[in-house]
C-alpha positions as CSV (number, residue, x, y, z in Angstrom):
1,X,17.0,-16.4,-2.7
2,X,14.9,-18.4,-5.3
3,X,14.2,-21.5,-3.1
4,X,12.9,-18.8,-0.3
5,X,10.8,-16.5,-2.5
6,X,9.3,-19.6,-3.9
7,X,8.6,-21.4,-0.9
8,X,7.0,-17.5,0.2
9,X,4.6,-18.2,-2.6
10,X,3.4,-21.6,-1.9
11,X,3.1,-21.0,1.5
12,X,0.8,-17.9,0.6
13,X,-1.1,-20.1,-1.9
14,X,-1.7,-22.8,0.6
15,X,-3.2,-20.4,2.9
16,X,-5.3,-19.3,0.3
17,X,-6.5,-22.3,-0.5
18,X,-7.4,-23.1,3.2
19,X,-9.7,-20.4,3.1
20,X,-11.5,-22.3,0.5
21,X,-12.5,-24.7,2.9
22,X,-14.3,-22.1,4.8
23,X,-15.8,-19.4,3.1
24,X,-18.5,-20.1,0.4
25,X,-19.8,-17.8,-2.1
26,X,-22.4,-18.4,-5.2
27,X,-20.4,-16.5,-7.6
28,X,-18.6,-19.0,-9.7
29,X,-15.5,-16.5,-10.4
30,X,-14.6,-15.7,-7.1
31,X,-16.0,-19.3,-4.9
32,X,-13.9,-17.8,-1.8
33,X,-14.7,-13.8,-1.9
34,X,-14.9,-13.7,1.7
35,X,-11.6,-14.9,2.1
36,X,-10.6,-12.9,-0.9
37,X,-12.1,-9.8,0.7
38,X,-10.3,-10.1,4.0
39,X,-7.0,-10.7,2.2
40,X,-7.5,-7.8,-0.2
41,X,-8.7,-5.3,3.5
42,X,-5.1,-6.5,4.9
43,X,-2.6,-6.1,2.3
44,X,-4.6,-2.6,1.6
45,X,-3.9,-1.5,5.1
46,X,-0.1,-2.9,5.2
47,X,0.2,-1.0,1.6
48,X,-1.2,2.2,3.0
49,X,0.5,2.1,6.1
50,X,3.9,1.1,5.1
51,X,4.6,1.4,1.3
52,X,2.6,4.0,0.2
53,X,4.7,6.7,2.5
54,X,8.1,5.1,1.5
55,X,6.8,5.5,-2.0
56,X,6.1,9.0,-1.6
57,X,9.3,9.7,-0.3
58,X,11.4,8.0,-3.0
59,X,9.3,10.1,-5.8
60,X,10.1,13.2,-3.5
61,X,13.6,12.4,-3.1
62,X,14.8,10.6,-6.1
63,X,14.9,13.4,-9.2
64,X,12.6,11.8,-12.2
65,X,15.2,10.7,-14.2
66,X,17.0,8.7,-12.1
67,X,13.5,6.6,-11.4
68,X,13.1,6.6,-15.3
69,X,15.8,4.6,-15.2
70,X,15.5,2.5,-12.3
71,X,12.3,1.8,-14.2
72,X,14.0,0.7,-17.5
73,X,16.3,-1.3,-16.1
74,X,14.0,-3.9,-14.4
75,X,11.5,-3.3,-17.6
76,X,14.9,-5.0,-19.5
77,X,14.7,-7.9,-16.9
78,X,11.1,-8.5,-17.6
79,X,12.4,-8.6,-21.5
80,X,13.8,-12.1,-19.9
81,X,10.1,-13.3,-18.8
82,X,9.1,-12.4,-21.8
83,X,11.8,-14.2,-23.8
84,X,11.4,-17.3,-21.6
85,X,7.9,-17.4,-22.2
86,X,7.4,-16.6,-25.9
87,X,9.8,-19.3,-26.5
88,X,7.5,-22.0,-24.5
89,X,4.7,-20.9,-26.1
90,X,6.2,-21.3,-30.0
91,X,6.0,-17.5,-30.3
92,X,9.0,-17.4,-32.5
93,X,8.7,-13.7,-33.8
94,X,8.3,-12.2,-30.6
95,X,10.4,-14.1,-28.8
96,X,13.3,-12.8,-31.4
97,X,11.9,-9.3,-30.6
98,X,12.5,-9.7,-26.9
99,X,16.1,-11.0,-27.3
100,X,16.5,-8.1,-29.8
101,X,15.1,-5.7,-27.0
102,X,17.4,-7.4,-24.2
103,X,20.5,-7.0,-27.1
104,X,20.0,-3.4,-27.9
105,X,18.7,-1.7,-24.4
106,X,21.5,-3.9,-22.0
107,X,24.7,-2.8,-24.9
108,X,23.6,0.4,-25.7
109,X,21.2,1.2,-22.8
110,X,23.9,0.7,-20.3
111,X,22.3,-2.3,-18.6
112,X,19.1,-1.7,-19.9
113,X,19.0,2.3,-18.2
114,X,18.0,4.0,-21.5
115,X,15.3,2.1,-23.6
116,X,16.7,2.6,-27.2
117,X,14.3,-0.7,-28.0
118,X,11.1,1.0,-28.2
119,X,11.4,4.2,-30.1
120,X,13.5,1.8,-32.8
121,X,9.9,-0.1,-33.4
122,X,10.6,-3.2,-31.3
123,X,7.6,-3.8,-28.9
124,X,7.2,-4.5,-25.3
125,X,5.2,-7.6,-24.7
126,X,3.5,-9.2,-21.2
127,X,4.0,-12.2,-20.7
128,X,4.7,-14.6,-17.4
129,X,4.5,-18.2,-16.8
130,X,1.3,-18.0,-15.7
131,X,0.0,-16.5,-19.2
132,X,2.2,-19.7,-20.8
133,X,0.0,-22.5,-18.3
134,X,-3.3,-20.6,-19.8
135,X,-2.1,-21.2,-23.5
136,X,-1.1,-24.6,-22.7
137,X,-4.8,-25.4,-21.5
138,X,-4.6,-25.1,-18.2
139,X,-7.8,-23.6,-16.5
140,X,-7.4,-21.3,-14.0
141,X,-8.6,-22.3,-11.2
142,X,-10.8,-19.9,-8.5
143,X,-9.6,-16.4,-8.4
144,X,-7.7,-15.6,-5.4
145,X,-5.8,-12.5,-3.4
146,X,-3.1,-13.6,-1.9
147,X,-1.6,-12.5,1.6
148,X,1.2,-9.6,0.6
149,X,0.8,-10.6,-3.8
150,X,-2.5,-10.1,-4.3
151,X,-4.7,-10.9,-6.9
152,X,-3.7,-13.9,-8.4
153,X,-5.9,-17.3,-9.8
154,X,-4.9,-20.8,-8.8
155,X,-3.0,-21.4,-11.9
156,X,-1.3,-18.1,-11.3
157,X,-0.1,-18.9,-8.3
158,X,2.0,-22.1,-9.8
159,X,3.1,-19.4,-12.5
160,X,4.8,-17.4,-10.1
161,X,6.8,-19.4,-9.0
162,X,7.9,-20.3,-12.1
163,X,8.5,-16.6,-12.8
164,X,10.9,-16.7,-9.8
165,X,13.2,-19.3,-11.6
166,X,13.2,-17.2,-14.6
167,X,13.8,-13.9,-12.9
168,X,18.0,-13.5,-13.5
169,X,18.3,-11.0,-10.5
170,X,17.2,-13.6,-8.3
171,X,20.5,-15.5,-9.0
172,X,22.8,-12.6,-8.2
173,X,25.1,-13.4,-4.9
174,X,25.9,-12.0,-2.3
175,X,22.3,-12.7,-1.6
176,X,21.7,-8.8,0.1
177,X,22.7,-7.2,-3.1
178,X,19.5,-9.8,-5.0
179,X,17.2,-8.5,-1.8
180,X,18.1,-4.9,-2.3
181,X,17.1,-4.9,-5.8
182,X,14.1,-6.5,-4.9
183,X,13.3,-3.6,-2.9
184,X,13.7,-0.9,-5.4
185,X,11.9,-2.4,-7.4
186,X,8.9,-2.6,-5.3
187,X,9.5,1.0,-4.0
188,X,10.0,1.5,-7.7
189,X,6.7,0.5,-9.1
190,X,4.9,1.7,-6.0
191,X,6.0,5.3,-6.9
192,X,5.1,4.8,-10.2
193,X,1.4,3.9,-9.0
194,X,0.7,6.4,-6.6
195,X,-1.5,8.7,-8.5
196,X,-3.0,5.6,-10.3
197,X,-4.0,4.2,-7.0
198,X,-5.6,7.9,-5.6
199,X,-7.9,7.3,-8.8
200,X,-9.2,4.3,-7.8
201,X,-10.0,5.3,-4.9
202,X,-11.8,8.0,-6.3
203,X,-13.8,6.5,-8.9
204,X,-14.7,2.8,-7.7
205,X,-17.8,2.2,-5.4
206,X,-16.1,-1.3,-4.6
207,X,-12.4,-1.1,-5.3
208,X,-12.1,-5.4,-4.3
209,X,-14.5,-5.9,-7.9
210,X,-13.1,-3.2,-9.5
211,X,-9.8,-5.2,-9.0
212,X,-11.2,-8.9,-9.6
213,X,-13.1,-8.0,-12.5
214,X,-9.9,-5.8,-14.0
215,X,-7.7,-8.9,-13.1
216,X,-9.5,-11.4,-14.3
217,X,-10.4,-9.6,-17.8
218,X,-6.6,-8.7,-18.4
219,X,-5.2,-12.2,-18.0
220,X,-8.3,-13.4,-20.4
221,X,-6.5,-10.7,-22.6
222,X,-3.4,-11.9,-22.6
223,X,-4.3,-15.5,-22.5
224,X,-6.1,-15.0,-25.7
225,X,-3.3,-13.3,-27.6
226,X,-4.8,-10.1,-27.4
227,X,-7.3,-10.9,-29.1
228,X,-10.2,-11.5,-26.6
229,X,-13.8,-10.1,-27.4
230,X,-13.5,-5.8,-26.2
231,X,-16.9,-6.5,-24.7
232,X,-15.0,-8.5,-22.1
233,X,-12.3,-5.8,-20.9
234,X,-13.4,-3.0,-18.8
235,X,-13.1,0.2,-20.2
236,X,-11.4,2.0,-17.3
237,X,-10.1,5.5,-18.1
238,X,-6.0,4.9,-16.9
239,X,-2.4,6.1,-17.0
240,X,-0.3,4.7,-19.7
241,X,1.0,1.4,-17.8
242,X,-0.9,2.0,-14.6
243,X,-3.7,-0.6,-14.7
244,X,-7.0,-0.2,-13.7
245,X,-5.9,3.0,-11.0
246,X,-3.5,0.7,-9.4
247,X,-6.3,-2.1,-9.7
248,X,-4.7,-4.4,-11.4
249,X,-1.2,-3.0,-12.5
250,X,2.5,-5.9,-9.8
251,X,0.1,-7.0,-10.9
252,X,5.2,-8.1,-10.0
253,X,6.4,-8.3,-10.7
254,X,5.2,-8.2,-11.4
255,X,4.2,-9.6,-10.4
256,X,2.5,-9.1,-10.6
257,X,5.4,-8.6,-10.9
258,X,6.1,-7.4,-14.5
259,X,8.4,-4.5,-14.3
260,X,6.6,-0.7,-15.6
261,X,7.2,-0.3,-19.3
262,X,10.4,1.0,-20.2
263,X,10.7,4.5,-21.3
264,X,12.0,5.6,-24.3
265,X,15.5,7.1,-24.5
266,X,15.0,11.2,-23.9
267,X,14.0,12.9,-26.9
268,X,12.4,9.8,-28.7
269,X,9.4,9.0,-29.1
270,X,7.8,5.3,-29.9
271,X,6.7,5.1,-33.6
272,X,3.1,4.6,-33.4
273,X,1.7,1.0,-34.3
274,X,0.5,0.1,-38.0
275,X,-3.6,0.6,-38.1
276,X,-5.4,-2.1,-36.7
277,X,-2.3,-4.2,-35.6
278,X,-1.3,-5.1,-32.3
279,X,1.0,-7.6,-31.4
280,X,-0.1,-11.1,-30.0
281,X,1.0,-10.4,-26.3
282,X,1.4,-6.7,-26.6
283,X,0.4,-4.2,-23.9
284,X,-2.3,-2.3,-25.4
285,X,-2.6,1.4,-24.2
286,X,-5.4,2.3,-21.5
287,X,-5.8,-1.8,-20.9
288,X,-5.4,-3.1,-17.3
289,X,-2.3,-4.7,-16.6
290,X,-2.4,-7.2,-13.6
291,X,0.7,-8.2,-11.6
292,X,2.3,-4.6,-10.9
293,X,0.1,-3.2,-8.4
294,X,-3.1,-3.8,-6.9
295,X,-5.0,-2.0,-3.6
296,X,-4.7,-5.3,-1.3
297,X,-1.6,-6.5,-2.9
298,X,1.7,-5.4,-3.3
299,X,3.8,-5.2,-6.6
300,X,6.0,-8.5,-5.3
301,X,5.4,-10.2,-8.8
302,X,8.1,-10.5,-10.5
């Protein structure tokens, strides 16, 4: 499943890049937002058309906290990206809080089901292989959408692929019971967007630069270590871990793909974080988070 998801990805990133060949544009972000645009109108209409009802039907039929769960257990498998990644990038201490989250939520969450990790002060982090390319100095690249992934950058792109090798689901054989989890996950995250998508919708005059601009600001975020100017992040009224109304959220993924964050076991709450701290590569409350789910791109990051 890895060597076909993978070659999906290069195969939407070289048709990407074809489009640069064609389309000009005088903004320096976005050189191909002609391109960008039409990709961003199709995977829209294949989003409204096909996953947005299948969405609505698993938060209709699935009771809440069964999709809790569904949603901790792949926010445990992006505890692996995030592992993975720390380590390349030398982040020692978070990289031991990510193994300590994997430890406690797969032995005493049951596979990762119930998120004991959170309310017990460990924190969730973002980080993918793209993020890791960034830190290592490499640019990235003209900002694309992507046929089916949306919003992604050149360098992106080679990250997710990278992600895919990383991602221990895809690994799992028979390779039907690796596909089906691929789709719950998606239908997953979808649910989990659907209001944050209707807000969008609502509130931006142009959804595509709403998107872009969320994107683009997020993975400066992250690439920075969290620490990037606030002038430079929009600030976009949101649910917790829905990013920029669906704008920028699979984002995958996860991501896009990262998984939604985990919730924390019933009854718990997470401790709050000291005053003025934030982790390095932690999600911040009310920031966009690119790679789960985007208008013109579905949540097949990670």
């Amino acid at each position: 499943m890895t060597s076909f998801r993978t070659s999906a990805v290069l195969a939407a990133g070289a048709l990407a890049l074809a489009g640069c060949a064609t389309v000009t544009n005088p903004n320096p972000a976005d050189p191909v937002e002609g391109f960008n645009r039409s990709m961003y109108k199709f995977n829209d209409t294949l989003d409204k058309a096909v996953l947005v009802p299948v969405a609505k039907g698993y938060r209709f039929t699935v009771p809440e906290p069964a999709r809790d769960m569904v949603t901790n257990f792949f926010s445990n498998v992006g505890d692996v990206y995030n592992f993975a990644n720390n380590l390349l990038q030398l982040e020692v201490t978070a990289a031991v809080q990510d193994l300590m989250r994997i430890t406690i939520n797969t032995v005493f969450g049951v596979g990762g089901l119930v998120d004991f990790a959170t309310p017990a002060g460990l924190p969730k982090h973002s980080q993918d292989f793209g993020v890791t390319l960034g830190k290592w100095g490499v640019p990235d690249g003209p900002y694309l959408v992507l046929p089916l992934l949306g919003p992604s950058t050149v360098r992106d792109t080679v990250g997710m692929a990278g992600n895919m090798f990383i991602d221990p689901t895809s690994y799992i054989k028979p390779d039907w019971v690796s596909y089906s989890l691929y789709g719950v996950r998606l239908v997953n995250t979808r649910a989990n967007l659907l209001d944050a998508s209707n807000l969008l919708e609502a509130a931006a005059l142009d959804p595509y630069s709403f998107t872009r601009d969320a994107y683009l600001a997020r993975r400066k975020f992250l690439i920075g270590g969290g620490a990037a100017n606030d002038a430079s992040l929009p600030n976009y009224e949101e649910e917790d871990g829905a990013a920029g109304a669906a704008g920028a959220a699979g984002a995958a993924g996860g991501t896009s793909g990262q998984p939604m964050p985990a919730k924390p076991a019933s009854g718990a709450s997470a401790p709050a974080p000291a005053s003025g701290a934030q982790g390095e590569s932690e999600v911040p409350q009310g920031s966009p988070v690119p790679g789960k789910m985007v208008p013109g791109g579905l949540p097949f990051r990670r």
